[in-house]
N, C-alpha and C positions, 0 to 999 in steps of 0.2 A: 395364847398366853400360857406360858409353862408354870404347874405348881411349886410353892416352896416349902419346904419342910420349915420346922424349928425356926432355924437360925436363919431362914428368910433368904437362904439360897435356893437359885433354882439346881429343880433332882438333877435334872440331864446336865447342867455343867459339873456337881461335884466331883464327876467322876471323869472331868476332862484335867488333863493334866497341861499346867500353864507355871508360868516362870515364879521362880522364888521371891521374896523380897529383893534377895543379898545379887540377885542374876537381871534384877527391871534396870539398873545401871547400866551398867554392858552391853542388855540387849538396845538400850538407849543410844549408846554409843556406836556401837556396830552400826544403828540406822542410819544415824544421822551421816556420819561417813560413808553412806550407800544411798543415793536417793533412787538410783532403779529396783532398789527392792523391797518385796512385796512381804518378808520377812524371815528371820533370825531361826536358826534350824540351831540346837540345842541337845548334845546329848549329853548327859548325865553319867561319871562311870561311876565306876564300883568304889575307886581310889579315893575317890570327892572332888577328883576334878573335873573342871566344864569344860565341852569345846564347844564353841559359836562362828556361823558363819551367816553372812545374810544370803538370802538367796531372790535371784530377778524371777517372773514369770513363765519361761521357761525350766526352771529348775537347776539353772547354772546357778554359781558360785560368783555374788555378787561384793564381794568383801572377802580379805584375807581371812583363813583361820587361826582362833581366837584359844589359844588350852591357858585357863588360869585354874586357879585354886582359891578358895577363897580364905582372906585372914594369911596370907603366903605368900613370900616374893616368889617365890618357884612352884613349878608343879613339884608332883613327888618323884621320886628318883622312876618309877616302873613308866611316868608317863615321858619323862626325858630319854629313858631307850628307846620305847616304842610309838612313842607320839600320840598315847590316847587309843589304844588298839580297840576296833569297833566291839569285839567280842567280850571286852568288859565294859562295854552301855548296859548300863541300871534302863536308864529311860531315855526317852525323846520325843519331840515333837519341836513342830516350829511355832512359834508366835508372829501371827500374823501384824501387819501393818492396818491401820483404817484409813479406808474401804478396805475390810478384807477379800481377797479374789472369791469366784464364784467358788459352788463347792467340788465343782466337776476338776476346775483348775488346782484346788488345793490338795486334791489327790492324786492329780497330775504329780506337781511338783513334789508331795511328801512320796511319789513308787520313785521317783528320779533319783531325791535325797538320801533317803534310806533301803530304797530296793524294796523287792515285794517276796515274802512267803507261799511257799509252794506246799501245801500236804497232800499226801500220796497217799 
């Protein structure tokens, strides 16, 4: 059993980063128009806009990619030329489906997703 501070969250999730209010829509959507997958891969740019894709077990691309803005009929003009260039991700992670996959699989799929750092 994990402790909780204060506000009666447990310590080890506060510091896991999981979807917005304004982003549980979307990733709701994304799902449900994907039933192979295991879930929603999420990154966050600098601009304010979101890209979403679901992802299957494997770590393919189980659903179209998704770039909105939120509060905006359009993204902003820098994600319209570039499409969301990975190199301005603020953050990411995926939001898993329930049952979420084991943990060996979901690090499988998030090295697939987003690739893996190397320090030298």
């Amino acid at each position: 059993m994990s402790k909780t501070n204060k506000k009666g969250r447990a310590k080890n999730k506060a510091a896991k980063i999981g979807p917005e209010k304004s982003e549980e829509a979307m990733i709701g959507g994304i799902l449900e128009g994907s039933p192979e997958a295991v879930g929603v891969a999420v990154l966050r740019l600098a601009c304010g806009c979101r890209k979403m894709a679901a992802v299957d077990r494997d770590g393919e691309a189980a659903s179209k990619v998704v770039i909105y803005r939120d509060n905006s009929l359009n993204v902003c003009q820098q994600c319209q030329e570039d499409n969301g260039a990975f190199g301005r991700v603020l953050e990411s992670f995926i939001h898993w489906t329930d049952p979420e996959p084991a943990r060996d699989r979901q690090e499988k799929i998030r090295a697939k997703v987003f690739g893996t750092v190397t320090t030298h």
